[in-house]
ROKE-368086 format. One line per field, with one value per residue (C-alpha): residue in three letters; x, y negated, z; residue number from 1. Coordinates in steps of 0.25 Angstrom, whole numbers, plus 5000, padded with zeros to 4 digits. Example, Ala and Ser with C-alpha at 12.3 -4.5 7.8 and 13.67 -1.06 7.14 Angstrom:
// residues 2
code <- (ALA:SER)
px <- (5049:5055)
py <- (5018:5004)
pz <- (5031:5029)
pos <- (1:2)
***
This chain:
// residues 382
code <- (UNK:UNK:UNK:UNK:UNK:UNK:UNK:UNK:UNK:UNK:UNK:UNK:UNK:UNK:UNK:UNK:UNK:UNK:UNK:UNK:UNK:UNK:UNK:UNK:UNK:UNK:UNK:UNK:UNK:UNK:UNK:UNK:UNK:UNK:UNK:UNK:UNK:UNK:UNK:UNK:UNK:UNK:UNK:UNK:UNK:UNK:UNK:UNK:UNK:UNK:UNK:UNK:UNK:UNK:UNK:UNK:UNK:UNK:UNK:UNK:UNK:UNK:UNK:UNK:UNK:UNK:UNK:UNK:UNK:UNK:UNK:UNK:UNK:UNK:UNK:UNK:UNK:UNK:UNK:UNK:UNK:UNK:UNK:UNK:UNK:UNK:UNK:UNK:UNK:UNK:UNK:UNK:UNK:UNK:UNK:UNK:UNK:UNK:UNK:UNK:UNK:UNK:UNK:UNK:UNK:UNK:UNK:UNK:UNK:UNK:UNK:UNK:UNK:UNK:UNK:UNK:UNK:UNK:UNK:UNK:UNK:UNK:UNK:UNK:UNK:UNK:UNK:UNK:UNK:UNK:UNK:UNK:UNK:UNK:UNK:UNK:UNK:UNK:UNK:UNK:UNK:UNK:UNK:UNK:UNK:UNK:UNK:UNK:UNK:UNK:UNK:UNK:UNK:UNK:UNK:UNK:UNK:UNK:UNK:UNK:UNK:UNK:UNK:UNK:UNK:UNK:UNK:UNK:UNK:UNK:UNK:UNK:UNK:UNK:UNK:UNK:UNK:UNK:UNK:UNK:UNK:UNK:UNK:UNK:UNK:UNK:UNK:UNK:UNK:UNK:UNK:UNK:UNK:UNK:UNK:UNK:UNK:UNK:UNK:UNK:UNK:UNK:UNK:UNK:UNK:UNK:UNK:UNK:UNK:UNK:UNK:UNK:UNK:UNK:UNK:UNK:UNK:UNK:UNK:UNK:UNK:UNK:UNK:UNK:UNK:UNK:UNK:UNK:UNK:UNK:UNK:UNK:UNK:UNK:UNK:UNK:UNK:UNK:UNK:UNK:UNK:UNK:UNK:UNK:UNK:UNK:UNK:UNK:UNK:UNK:UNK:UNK:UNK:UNK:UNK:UNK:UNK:UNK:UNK:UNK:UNK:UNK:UNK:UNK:UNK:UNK:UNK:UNK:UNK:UNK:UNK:UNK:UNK:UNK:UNK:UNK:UNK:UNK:UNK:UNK:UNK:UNK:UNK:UNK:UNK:UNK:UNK:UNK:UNK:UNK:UNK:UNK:UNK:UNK:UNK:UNK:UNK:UNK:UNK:UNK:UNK:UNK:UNK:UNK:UNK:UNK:UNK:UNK:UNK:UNK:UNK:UNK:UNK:UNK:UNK:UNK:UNK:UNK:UNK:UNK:UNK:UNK:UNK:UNK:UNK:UNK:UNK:UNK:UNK:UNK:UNK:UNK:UNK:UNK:UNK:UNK:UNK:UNK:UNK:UNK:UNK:UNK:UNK:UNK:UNK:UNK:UNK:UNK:UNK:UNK:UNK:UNK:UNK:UNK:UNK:UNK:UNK:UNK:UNK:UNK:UNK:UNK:UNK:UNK:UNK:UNK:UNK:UNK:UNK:UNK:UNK:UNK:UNK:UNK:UNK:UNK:UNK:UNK:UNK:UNK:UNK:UNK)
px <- (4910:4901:4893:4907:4911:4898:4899:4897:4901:4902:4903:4906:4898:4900:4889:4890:4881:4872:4875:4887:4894:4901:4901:4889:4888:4874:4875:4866:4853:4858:4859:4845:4838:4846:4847:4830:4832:4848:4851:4866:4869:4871:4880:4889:4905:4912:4909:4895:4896:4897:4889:4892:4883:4885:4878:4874:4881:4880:4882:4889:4889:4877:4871:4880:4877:4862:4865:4874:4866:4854:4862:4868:4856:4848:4860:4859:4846:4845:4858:4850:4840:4847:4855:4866:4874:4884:4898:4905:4921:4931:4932:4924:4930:4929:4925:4933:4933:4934:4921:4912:4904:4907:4895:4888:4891:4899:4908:4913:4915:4924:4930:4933:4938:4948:4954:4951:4954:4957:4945:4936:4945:4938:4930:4933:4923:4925:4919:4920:4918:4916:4917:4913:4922:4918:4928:4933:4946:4948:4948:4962:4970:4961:4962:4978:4977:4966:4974:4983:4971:4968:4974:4966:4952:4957:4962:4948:4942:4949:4939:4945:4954:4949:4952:4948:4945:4959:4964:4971:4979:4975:4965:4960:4963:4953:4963:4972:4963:4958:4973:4973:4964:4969:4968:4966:4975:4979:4978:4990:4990:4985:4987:4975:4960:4965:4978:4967:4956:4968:4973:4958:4956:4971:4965:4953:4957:4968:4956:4963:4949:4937:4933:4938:4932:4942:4951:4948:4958:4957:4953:4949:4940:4930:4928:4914:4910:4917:4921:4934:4932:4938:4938:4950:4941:4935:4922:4920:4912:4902:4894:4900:4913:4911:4904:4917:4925:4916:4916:4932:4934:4925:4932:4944:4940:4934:4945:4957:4945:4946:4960:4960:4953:4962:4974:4977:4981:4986:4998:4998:5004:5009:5002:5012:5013:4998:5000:5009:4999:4986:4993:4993:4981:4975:4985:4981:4969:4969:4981:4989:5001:5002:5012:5011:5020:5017:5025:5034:5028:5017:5006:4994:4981:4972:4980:4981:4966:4965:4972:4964:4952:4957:4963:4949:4941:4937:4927:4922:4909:4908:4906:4896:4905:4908:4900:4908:4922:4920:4918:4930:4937:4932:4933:4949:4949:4942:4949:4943:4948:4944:4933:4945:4950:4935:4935:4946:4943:4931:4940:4948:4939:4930:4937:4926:4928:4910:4911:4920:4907:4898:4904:4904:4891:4887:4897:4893:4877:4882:4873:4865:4852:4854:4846:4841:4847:4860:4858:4854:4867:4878:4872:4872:4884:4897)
py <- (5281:5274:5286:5293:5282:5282:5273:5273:5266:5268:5255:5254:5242:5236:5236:5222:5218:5205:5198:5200:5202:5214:5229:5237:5251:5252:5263:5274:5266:5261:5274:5278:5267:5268:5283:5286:5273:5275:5289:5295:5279:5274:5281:5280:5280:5284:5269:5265:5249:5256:5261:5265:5264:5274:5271:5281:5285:5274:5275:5261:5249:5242:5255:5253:5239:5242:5254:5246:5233:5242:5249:5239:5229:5241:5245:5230:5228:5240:5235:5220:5226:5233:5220:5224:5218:5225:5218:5223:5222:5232:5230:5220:5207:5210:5224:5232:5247:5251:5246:5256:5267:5280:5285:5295:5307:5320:5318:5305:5310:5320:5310:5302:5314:5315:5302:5294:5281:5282:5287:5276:5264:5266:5253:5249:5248:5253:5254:5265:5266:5280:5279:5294:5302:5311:5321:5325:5329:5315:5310:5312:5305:5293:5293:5293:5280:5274:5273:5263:5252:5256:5242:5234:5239:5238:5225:5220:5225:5219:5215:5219:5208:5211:5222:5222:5208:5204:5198:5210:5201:5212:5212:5226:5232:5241:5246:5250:5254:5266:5271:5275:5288:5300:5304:5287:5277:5282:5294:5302:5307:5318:5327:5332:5334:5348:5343:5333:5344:5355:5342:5340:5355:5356:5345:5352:5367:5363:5354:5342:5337:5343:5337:5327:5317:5313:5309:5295:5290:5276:5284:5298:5306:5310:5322:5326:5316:5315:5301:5293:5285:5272:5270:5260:5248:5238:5236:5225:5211:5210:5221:5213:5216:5233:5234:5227:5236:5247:5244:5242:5256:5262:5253:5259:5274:5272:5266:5276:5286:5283:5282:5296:5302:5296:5302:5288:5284:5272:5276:5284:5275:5282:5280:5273:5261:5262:5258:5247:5242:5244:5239:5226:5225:5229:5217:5204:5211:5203:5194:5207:5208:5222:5230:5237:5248:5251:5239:5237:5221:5215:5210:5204:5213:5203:5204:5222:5221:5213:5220:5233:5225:5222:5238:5243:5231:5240:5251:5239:5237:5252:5253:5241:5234:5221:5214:5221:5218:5203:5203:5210:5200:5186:5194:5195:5179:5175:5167:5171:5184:5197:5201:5200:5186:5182:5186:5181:5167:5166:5171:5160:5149:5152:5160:5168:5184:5185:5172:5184:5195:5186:5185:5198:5200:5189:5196:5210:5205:5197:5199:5207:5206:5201:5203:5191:5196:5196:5182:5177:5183:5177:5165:5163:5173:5163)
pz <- (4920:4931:4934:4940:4950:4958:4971:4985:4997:5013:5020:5036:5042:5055:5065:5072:5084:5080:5093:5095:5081:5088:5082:5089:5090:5083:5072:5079:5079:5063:5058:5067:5058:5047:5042:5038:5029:5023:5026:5025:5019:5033:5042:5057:5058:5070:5079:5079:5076:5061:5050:5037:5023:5013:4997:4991:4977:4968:4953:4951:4960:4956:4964:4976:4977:4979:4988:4997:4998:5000:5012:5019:5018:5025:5036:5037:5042:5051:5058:5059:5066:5076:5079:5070:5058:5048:5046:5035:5037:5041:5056:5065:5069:5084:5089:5096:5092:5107:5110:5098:5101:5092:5084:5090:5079:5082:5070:5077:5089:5083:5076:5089:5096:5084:5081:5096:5095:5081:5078:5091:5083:5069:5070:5055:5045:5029:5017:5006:4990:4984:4970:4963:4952:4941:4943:4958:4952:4948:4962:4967:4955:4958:4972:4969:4962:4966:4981:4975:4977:4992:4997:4986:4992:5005:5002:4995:5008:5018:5030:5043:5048:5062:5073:5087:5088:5079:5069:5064:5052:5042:5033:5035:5048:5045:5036:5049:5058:5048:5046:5059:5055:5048:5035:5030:5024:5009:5004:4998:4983:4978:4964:4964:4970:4974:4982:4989:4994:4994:5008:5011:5014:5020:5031:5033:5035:5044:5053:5050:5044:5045:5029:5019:5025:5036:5025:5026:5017:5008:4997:4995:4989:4995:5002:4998:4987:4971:4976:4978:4991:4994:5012:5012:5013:5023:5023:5014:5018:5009:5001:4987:4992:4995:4982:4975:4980:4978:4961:4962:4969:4957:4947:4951:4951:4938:4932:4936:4934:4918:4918:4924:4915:4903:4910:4915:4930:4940:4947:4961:4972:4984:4997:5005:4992:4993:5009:5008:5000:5009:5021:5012:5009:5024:5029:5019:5010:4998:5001:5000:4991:4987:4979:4965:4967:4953:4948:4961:4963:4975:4970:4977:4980:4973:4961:4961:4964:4952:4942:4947:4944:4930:4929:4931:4924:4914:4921:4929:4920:4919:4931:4933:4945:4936:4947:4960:4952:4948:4964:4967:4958:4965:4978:4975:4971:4983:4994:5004:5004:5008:5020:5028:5024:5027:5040:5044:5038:5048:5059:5056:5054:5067:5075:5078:5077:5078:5066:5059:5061:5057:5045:5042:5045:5034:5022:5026:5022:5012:4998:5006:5015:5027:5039:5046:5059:5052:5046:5060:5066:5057:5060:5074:5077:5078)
pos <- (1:2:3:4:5:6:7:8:9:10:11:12:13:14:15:16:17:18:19:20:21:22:23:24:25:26:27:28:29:30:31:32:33:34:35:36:37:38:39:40:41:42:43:44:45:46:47:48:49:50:51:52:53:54:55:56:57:58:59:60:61:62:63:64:65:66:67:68:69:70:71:72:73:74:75:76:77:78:79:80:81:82:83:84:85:86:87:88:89:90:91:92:93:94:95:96:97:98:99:100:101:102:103:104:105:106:107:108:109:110:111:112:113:114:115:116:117:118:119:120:121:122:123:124:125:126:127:128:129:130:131:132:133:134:135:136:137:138:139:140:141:142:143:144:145:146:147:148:149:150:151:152:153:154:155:156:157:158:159:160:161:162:163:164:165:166:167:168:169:170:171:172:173:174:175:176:177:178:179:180:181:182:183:184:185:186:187:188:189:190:191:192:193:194:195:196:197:198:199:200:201:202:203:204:205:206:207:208:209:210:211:212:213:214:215:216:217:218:219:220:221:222:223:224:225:226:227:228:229:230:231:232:233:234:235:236:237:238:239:240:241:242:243:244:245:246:247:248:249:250:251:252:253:254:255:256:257:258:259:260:261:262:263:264:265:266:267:268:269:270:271:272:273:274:275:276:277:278:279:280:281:282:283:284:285:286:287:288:289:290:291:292:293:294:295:296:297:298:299:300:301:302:303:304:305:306:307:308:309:310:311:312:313:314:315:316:317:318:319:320:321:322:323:324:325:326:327:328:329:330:331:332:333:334:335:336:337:338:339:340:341:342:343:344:345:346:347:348:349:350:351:352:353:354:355:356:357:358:359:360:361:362:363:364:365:366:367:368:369:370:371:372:373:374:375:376:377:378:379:380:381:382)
***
């Protein structure tokens, strides 16, 4: 089982100035430093105050623990040195999108001219978990059901109470601003992988896309990898958090995985119950009641997550992510909620929308090595 349901993860850090806690449009000279020591596993997005960390293939998550710690420790320090620290969260308390520079790259300048300020607007921040199947032809059924757990990972991710300098009242506005694009939100169902490539190839031959990767659903499979890929989440505060939902999403394939092959599945919910749903979880996170359309009742997200851990409990120790589970677990009976809540609380305590950076400055470096400049910063900015 564990060797089928590899790992991998791309994360969107924020690139935030060290004097004054705002984004900075620094990911040229990042990737000048970066690429001879990391390679293809640091790349740009379309504004330059981001840059994103891509593992390479991990076998379980013991392995994408050590690749992801290894990589952001490194992205780290070169951002340190150019005056720079990583926040992880999915939008910055305070700056504006009007005032980024788009990353200097042909394919972003295409996309500008396409989506204008749809496109100029994207100053959100994600993270993604691929997990790898055996069998492609498996991919579509999974996908079917495994949409029904969308507002639970958005939900557990929630860290984007902020938009432009506001207090948005939600807990993901991250999750609003992205459904502006084409192509995102949930995906429909499908009978089959060919019914999917037969609407991949419809888009592409009639120039609606020019490859499957401009589906930027909240899960799809992906376009040129045997992976099911996960995109509905934040970017989550802590690296203990992003591997925790890293071994649920994997949990989750495996366990619909089994049942698949024993002519067993969940059932399909259709996308606009699925929406009702995910609206809920983007407003309140984890204090979201949600409905079981199954059995017609609401129930609290904390509770579903729960009984999704209990449902796929017994792959856990399989799969080697007892540790990333138990967190999950004590992260859902925390009070102090989400990355969102969190935020918010020290919003609420100082005032003080730079105390809020600072914050995340300390959770994103949280179990990892911290460069001095970045322990000097939290402590003097207020």
């Amino acid at each position: 089982m564990v060797s089928h349901f590899t790992l991998g993860v791309e994360q969107e850090f924020q690139l935030v100035d060290l004097q004054t806690g705002q984004l900075t449009s620094r990911i040229h000279p990042l990737l000048d430093k970066g690429r001879p020591l990391l390679g293809d596993h640091i790349k740009p997005e379309m504004l330059q105050s981001v840059i994103e960390i891509i593992t390479h293939v991990c076998s379980n998550i013991s392995e994408l623990r050590a690749d992801l710690t290894r990589l952001t420790e490194s992205v780290a320090r070169l951002a340190a040195a150019e005056g720079v620290a990583l926040v992880s969260a999915g939008t910055h308390p305070m700056s504006l999108w009007q005032d980024q520079q788009r990353t200097i790259n042909d394919r972003y300048a295409e996309l500008e001219e396409e989506y204008q300020d749809v496109g100029r607007s994207i100053l959100i921040f994600a993270a993604h978990i691929h997990v790898g199947l055996e069998h492609r032809e498996a991919t579509i059924p999974l996908m079917n059901q495994l949409r029904t757990w969308i507002p639970h990972l958005l939900a557990i991710s929630a860290n984007s109470p902020f938009w432009n300098g506001r207090n948005t009242g939600l807990k993901s506005y991250r999750a609003i601003v992205w459904r502006r694009f084409p192509r995102s939100g949930l995906p429909p169902t499908f009978s089959s992988a060919y019914e999917f490539d037969d609407y991949v190839q419809t888009l592409i031959h009639t120039g609606c896309i020019d490859n499957g990767k401009r589906i930027w659903w909240d899960i799809r499979p992906h376009p040129f990898f045997n992976t099911i890929e996960f995109r509905v989440c934040d970017m989550p505060p802590t690296l203990e958090d992003t591997l925790a939902i890293a071994a649920f999403c994997q949990a989750l394939v495996a366990k619909l995985s089994w049942m698949h092959k024993h002519n067993l599945s969940m059932p399909v919910i259709p996308s606009h119950f699925i929406e009702e749903n995910k609206w809920l979880a983007a407003r309140h996170g984890l204090d979201a009641r949600i409905v079981d359309f199954v059995q017609n009742r609401t129930i609290s997200i904390r509770d579903s997550i729960s009984a999704t851990l209990d449902f796929i409990d017994d792959v856990v120790d399989d799969l080697g992510c007892r540790r990333e589970i138990d967190y999950l677990r004590s992260f859902l009976a925390d009070p102090r909620g989400t990355g969102a809540d969190r935020q918010l609380a020290v919003y609420k305590a100082t005032g003080s929308q730079l105390a809020v950076v600072r914050y995340l400055i300390e959770q994103t470096m949280q179990g990892l090595a911290s460069p001095a400049t970045l322990t000097d910063y939290t402590q003097t900015i207020r």
